[in-house]
PDB file of N, CA, C, O and CB in Angstrom:
ATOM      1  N   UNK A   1       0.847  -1.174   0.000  1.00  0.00           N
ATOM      2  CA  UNK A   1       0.000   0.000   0.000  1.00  0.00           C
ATOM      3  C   UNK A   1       0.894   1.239   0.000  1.00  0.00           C
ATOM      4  O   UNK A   1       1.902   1.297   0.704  1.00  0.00           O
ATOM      5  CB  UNK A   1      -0.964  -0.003   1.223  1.00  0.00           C
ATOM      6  N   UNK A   2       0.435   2.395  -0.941  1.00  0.00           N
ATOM      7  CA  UNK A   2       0.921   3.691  -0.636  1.00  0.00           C
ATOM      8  C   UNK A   2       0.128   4.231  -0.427  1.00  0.00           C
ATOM      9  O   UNK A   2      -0.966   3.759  -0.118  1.00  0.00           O
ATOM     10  CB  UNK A   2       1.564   4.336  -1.327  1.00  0.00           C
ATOM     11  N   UNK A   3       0.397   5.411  -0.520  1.00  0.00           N
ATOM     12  CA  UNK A   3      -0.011   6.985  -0.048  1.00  0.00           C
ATOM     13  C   UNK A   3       0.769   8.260  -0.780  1.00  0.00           C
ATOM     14  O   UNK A   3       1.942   8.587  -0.602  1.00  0.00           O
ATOM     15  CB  UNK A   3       0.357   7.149   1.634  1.00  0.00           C
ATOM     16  N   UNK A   4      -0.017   8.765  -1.482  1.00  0.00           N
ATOM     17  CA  UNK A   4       0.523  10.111  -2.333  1.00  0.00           C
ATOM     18  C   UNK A   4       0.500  11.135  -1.258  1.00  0.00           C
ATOM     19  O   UNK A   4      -0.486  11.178  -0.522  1.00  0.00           O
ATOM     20  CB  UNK A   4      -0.508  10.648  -3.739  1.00  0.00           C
ATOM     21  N   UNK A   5       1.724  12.164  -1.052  1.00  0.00           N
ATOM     22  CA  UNK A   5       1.102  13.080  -0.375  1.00  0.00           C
ATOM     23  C   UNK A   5       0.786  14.150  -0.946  1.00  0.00           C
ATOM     24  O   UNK A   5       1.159  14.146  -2.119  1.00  0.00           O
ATOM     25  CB  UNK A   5       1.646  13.352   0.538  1.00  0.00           C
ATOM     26  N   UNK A   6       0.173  15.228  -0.587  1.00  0.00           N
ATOM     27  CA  UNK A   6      -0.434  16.235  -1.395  1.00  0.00           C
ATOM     28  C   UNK A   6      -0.039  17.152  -0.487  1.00  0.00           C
ATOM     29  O   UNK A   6      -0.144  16.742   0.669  1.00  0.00           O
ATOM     30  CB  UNK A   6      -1.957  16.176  -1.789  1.00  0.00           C
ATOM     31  N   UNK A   7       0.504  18.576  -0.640  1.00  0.00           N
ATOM     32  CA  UNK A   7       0.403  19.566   0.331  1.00  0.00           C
ATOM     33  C   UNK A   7      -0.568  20.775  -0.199  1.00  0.00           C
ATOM     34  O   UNK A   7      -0.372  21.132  -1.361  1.00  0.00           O
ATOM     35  CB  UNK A   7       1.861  20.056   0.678  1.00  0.00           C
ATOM     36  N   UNK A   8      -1.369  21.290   0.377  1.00  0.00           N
ATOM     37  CA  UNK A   8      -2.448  22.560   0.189  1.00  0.00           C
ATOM     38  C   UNK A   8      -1.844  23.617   0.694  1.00  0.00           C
ATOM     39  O   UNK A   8      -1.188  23.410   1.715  1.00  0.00           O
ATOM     40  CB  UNK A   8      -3.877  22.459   0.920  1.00  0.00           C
ATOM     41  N   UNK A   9      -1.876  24.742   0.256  1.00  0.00           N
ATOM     42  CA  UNK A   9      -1.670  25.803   0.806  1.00  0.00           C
ATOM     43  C   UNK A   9      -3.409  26.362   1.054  1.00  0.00           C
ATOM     44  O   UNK A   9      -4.268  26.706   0.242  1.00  0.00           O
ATOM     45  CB  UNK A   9      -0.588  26.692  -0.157  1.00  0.00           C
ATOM     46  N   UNK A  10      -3.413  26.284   2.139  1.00  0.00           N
ATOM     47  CA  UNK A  10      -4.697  27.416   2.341  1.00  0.00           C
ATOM     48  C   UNK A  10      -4.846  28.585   2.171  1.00  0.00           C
ATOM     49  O   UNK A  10      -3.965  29.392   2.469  1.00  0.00           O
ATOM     50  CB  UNK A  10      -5.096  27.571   3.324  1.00  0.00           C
ATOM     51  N   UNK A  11      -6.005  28.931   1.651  1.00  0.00           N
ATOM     52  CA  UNK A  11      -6.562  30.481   1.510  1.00  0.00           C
ATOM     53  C   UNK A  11      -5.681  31.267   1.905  1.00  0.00           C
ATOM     54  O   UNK A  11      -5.261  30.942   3.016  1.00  0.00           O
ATOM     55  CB  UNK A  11      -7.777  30.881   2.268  1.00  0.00           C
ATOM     56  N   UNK A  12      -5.024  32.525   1.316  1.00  0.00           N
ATOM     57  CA  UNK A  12      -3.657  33.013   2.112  1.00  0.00           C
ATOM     58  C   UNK A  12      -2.456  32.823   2.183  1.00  0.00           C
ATOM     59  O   UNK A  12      -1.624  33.716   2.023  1.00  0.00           O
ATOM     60  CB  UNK A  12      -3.639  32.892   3.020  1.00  0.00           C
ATOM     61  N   UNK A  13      -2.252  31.896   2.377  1.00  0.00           N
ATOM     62  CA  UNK A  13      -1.001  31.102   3.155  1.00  0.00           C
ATOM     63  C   UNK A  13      -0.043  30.726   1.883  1.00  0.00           C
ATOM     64  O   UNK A  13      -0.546  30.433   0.799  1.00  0.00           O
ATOM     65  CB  UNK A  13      -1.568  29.491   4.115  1.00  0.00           C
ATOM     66  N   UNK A  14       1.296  30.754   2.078  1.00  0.00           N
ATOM     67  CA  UNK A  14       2.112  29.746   0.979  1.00  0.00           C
ATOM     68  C   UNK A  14       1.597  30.396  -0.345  1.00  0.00           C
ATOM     69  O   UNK A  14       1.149  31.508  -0.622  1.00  0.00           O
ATOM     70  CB  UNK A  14       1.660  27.862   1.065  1.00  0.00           C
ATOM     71  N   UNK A  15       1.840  29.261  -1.046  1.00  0.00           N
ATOM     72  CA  UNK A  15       1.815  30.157  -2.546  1.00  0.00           C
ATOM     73  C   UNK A  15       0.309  30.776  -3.427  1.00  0.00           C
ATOM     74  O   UNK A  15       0.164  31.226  -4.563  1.00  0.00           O
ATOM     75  CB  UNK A  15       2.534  29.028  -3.699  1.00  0.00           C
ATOM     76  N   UNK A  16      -0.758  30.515  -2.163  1.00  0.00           N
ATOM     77  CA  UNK A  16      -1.790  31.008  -2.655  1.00  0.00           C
ATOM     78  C   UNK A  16      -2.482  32.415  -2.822  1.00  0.00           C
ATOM     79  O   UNK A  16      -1.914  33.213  -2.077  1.00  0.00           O
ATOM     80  CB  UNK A  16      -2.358  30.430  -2.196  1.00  0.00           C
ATOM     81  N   UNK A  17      -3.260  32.865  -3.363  1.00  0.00           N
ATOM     82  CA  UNK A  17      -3.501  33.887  -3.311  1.00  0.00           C
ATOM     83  C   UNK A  17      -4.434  34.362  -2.193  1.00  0.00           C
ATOM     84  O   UNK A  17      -5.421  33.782  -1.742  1.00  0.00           O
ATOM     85  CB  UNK A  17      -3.784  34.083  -4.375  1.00  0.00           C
ATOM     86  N   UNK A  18      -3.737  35.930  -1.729  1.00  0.00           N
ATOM     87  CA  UNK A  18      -4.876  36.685  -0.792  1.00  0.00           C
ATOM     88  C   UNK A  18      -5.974  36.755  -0.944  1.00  0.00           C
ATOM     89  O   UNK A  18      -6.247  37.253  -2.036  1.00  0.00           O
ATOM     90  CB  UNK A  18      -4.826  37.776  -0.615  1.00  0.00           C
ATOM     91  N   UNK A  19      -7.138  36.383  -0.126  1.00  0.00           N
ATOM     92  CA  UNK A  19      -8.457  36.666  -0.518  1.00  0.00           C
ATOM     93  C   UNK A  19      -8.608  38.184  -0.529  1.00  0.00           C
ATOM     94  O   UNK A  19      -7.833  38.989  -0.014  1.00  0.00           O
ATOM     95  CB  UNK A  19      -9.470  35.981   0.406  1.00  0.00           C
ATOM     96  N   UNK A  20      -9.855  38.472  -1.274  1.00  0.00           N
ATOM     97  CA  UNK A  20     -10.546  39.958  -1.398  1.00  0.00           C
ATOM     98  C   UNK A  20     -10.916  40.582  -0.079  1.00  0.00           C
ATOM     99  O   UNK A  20     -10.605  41.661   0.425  1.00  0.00           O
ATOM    100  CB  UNK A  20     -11.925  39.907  -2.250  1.00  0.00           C
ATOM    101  N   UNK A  21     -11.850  39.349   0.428  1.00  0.00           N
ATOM    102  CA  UNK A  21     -12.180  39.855   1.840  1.00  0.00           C
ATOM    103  C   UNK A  21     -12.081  38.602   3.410  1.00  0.00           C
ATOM    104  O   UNK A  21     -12.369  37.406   3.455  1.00  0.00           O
ATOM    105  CB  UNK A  21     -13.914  40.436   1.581  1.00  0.00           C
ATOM    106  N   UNK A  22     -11.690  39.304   4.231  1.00  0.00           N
ATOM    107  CA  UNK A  22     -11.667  38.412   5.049  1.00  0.00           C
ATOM    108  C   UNK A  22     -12.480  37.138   5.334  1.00  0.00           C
ATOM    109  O   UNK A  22     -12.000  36.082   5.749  1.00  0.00           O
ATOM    110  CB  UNK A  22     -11.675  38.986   5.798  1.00  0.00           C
ATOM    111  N   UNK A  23     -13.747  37.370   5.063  1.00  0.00           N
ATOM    112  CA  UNK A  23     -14.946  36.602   5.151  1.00  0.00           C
ATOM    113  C   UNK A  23     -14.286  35.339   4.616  1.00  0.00           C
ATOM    114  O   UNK A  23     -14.561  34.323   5.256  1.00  0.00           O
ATOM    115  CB  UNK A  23     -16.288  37.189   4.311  1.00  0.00           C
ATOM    116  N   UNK A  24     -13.343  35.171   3.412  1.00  0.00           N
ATOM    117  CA  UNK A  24     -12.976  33.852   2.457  1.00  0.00           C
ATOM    118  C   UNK A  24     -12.380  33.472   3.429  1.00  0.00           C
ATOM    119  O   UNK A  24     -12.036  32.432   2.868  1.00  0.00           O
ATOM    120  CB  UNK A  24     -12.131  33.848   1.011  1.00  0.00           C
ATOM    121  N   UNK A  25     -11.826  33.354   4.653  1.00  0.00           N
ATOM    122  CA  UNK A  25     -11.048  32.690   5.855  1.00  0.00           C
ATOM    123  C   UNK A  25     -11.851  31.526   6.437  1.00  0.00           C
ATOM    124  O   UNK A  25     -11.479  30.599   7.157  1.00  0.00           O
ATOM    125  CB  UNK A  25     -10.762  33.768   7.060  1.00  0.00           C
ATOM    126  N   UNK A  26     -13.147  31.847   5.893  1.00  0.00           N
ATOM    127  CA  UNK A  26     -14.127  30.936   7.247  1.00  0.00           C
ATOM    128  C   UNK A  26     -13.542  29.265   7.176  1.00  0.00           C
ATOM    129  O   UNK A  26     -12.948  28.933   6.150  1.00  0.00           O
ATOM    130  CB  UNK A  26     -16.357  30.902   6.790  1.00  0.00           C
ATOM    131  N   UNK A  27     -13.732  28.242   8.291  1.00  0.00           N
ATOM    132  CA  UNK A  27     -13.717  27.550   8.472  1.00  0.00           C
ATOM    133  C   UNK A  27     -14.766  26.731   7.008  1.00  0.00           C
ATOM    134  O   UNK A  27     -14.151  25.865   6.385  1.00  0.00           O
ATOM    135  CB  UNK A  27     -13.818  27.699   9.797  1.00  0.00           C
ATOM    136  N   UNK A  28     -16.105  26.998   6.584  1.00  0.00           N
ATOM    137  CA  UNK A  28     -16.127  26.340   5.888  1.00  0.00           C
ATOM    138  C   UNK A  28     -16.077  26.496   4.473  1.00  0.00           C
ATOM    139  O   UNK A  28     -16.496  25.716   3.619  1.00  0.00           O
ATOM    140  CB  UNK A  28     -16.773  25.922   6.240  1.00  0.00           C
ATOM    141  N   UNK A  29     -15.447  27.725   4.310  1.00  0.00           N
ATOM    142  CA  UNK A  29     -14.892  28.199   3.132  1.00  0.00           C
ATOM    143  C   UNK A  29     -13.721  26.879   2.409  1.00  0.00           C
ATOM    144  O   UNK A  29     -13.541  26.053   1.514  1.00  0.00           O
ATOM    145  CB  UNK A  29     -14.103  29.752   3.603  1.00  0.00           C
ATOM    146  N   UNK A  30     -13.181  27.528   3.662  1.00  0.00           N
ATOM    147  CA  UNK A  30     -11.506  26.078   3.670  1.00  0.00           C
ATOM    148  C   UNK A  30     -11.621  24.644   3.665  1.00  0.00           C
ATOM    149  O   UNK A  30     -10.838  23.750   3.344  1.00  0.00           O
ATOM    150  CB  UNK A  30     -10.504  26.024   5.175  1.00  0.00           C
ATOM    151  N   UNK A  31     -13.088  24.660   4.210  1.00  0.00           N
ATOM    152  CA  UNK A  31     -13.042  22.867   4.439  1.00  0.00           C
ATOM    153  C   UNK A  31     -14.101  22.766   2.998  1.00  0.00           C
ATOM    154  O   UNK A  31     -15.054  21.994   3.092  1.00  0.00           O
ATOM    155  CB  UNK A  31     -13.961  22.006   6.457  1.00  0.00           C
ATOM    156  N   UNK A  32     -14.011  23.149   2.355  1.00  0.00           N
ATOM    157  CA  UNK A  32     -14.958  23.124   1.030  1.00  0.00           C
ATOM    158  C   UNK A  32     -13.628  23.492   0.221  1.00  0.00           C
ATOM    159  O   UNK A  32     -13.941  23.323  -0.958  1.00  0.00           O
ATOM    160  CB  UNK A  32     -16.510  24.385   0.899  1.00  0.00           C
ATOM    161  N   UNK A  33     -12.274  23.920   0.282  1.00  0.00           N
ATOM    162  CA  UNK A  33     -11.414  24.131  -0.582  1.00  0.00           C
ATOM    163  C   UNK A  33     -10.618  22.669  -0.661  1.00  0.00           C
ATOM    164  O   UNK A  33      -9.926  22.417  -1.647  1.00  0.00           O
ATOM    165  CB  UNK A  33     -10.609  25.403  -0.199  1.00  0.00           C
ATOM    166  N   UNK A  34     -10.750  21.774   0.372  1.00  0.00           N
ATOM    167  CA  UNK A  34     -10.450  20.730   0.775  1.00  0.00           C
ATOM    168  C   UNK A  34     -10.785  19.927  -0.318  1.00  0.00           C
ATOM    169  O   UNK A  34     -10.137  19.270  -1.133  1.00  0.00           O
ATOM    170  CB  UNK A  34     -10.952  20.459   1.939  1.00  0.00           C
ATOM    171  N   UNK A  35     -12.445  20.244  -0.042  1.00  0.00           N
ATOM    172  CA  UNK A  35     -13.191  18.761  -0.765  1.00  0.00           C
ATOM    173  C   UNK A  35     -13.285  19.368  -2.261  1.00  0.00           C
ATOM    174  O   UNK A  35     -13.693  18.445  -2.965  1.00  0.00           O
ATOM    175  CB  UNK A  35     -15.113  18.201  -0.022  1.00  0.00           C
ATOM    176  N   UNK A  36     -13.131  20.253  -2.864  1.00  0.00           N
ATOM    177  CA  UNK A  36     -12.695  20.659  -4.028  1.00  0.00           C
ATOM    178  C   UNK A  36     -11.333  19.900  -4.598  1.00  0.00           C
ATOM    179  O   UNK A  36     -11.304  19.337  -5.692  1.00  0.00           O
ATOM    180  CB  UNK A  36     -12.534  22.079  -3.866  1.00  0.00           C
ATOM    181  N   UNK A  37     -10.423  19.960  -3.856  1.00  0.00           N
ATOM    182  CA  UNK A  37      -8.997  19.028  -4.484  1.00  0.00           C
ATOM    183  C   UNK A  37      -9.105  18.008  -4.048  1.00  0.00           C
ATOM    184  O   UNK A  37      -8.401  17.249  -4.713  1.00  0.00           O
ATOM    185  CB  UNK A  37      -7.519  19.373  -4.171  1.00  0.00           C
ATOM    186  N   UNK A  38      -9.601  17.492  -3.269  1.00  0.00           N
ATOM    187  CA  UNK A  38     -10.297  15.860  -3.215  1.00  0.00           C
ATOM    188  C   UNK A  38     -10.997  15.332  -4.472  1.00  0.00           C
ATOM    189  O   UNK A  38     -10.650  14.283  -5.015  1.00  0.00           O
ATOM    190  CB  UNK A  38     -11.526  15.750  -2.055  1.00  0.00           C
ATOM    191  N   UNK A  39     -11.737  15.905  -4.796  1.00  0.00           N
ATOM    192  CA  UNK A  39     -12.899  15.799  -5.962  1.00  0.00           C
ATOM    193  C   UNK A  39     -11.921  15.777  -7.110  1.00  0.00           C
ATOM    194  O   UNK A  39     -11.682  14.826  -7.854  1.00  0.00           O
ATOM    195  CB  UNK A  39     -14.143  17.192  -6.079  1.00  0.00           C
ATOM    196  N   UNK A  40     -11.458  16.845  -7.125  1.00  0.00           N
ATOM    197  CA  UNK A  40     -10.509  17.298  -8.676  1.00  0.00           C
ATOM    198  C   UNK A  40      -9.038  16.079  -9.035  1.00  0.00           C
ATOM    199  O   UNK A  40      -8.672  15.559 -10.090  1.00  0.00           O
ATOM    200  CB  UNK A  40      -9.569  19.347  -8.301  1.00  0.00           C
ATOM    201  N   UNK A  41      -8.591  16.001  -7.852  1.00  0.00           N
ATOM    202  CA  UNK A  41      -7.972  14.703  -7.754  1.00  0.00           C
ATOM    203  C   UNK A  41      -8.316  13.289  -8.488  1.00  0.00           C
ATOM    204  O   UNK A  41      -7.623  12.458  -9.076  1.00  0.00           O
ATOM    205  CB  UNK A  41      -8.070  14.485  -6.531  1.00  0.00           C
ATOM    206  N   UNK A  42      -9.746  13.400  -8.175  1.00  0.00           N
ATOM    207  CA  UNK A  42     -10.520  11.775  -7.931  1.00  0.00           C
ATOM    208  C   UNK A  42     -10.679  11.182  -6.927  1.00  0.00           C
ATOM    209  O   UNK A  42     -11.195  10.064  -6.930  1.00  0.00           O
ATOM    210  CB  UNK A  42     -10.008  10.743  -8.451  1.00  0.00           C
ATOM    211  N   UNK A  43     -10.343  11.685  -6.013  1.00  0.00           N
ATOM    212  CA  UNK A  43     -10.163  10.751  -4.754  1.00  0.00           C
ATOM    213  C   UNK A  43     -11.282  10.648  -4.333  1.00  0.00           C
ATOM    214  O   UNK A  43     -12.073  11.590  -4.295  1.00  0.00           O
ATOM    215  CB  UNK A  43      -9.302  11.139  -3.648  1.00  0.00           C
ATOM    216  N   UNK A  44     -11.640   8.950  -3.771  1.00  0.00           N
ATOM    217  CA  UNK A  44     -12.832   9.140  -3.052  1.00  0.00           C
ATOM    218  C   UNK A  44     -12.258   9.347  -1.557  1.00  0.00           C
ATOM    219  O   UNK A  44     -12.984  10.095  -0.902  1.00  0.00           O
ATOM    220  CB  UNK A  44     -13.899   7.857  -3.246  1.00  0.00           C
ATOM    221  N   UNK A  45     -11.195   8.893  -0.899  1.00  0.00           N
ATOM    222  CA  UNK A  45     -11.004   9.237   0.124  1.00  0.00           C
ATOM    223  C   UNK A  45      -9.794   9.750   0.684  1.00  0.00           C
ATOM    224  O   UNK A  45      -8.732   9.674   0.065  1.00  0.00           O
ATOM    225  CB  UNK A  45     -11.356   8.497   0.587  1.00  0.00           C
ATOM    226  N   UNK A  46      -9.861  10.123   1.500  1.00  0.00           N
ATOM    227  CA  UNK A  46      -8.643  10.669   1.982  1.00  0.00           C
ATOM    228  C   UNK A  46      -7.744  10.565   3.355  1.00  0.00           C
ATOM    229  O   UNK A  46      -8.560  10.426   4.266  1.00  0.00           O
ATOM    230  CB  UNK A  46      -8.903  11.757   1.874  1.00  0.00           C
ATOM    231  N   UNK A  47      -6.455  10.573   3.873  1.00  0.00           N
ATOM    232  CA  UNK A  47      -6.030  10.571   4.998  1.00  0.00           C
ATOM    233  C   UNK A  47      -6.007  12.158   5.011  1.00  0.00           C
ATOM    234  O   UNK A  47      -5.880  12.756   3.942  1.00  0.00           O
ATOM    235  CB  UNK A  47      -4.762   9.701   5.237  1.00  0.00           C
ATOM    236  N   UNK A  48      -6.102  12.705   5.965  1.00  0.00           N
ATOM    237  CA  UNK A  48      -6.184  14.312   6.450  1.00  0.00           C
ATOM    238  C   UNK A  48      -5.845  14.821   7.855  1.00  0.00           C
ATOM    239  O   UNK A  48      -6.610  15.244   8.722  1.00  0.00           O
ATOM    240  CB  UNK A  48      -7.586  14.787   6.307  1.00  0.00           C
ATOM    241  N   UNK A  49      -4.007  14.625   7.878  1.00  0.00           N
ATOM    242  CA  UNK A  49      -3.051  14.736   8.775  1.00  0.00           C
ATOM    243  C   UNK A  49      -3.120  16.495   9.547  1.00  0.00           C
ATOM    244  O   UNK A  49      -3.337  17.580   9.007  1.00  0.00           O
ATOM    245  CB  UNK A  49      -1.601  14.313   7.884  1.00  0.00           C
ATOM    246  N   UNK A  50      -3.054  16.413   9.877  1.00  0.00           N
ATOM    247  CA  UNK A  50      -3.494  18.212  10.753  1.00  0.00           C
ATOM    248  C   UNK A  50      -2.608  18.607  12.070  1.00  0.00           C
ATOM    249  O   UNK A  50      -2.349  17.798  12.962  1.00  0.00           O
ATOM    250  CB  UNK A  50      -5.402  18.231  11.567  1.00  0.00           C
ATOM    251  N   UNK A  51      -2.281  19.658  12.062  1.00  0.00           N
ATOM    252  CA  UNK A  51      -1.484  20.239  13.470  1.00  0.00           C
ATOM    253  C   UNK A  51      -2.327  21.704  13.974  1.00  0.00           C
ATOM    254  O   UNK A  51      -2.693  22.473  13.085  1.00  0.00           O
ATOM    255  CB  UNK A  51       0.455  20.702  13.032  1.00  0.00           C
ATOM    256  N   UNK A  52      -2.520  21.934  14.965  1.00  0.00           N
ATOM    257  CA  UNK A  52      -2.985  23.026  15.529  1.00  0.00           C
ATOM    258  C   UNK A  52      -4.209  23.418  14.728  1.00  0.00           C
ATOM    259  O   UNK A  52      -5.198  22.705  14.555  1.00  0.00           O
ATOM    260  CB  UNK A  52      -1.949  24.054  15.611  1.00  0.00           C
ATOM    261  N   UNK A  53      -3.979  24.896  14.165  1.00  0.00           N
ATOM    262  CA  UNK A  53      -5.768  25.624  13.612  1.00  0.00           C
ATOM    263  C   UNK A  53      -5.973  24.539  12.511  1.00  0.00           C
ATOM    264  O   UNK A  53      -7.131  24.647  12.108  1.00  0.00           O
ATOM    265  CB  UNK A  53      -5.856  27.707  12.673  1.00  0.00           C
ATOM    266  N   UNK A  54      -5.202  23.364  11.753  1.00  0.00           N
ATOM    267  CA  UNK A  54      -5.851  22.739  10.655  1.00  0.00           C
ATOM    268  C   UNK A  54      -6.532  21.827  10.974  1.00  0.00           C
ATOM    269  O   UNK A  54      -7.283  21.272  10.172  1.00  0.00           O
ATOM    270  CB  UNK A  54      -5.151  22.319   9.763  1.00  0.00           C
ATOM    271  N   UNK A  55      -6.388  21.385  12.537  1.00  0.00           N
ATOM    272  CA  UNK A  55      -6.848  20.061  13.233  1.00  0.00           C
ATOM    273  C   UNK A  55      -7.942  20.368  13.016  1.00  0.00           C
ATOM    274  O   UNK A  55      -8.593  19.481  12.464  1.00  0.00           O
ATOM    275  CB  UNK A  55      -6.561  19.645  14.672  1.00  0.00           C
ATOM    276  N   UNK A  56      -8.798  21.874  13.345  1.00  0.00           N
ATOM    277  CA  UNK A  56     -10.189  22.058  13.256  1.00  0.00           C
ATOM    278  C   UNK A  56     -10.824  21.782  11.661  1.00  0.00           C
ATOM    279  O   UNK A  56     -11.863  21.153  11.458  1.00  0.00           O
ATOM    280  CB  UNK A  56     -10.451  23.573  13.775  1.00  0.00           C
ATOM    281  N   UNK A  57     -10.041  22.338  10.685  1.00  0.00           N
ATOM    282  CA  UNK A  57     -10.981  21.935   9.337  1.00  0.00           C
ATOM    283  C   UNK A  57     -10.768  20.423   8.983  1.00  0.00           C
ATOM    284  O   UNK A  57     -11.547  19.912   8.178  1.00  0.00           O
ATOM    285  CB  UNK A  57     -10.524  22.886   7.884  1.00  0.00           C
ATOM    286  N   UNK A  58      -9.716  19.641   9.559  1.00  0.00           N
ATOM    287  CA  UNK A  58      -9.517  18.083   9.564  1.00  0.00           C
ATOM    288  C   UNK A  58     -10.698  17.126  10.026  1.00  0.00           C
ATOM    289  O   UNK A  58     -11.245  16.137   9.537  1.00  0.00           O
ATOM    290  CB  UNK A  58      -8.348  17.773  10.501  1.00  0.00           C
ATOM    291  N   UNK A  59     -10.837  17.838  11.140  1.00  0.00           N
ATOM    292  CA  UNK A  59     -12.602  17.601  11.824  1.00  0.00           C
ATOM    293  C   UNK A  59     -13.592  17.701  11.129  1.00  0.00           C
ATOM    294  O   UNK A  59     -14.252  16.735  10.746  1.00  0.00           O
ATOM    295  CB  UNK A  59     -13.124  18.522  12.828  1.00  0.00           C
ATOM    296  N   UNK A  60     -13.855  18.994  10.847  1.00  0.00           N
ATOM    297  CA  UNK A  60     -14.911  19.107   9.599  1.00  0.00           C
ATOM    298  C   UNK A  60     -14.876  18.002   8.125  1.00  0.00           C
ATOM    299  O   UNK A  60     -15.702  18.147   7.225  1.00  0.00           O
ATOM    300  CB  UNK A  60     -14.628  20.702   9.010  1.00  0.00           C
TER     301      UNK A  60
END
């Protein structure tokens, strides 16, 4: 068995772009940016490893 890893930059962060308005920060903004590259991938499922504020959209 493997495992591809994938790294995301979230909303903001790393090589992505600034949102317009703060509001694009929300928790389920991000956890819907998630299941967007899940989807776009193909993946039906996923492992979704998390440290500190990501633990919360990992949850979601």
């Amino acid at each position: 068995m493997y495992r591809r890893l994938v790294l995301l930059d979230l909303r903001g962060t790393g090589r992505s772009a600034f949102p317009d308005s703060a509001a694009s920060y929300s928790c389920d903004r991000q956890v819907a940016d998630v299941e967007a590259l899940r989807d776009h991938l193909g993946l039906a499922r996923v492992d979704v490893p998390a440290h500190s504020a990501g633990a919360n959209l990992a949850m979601q």
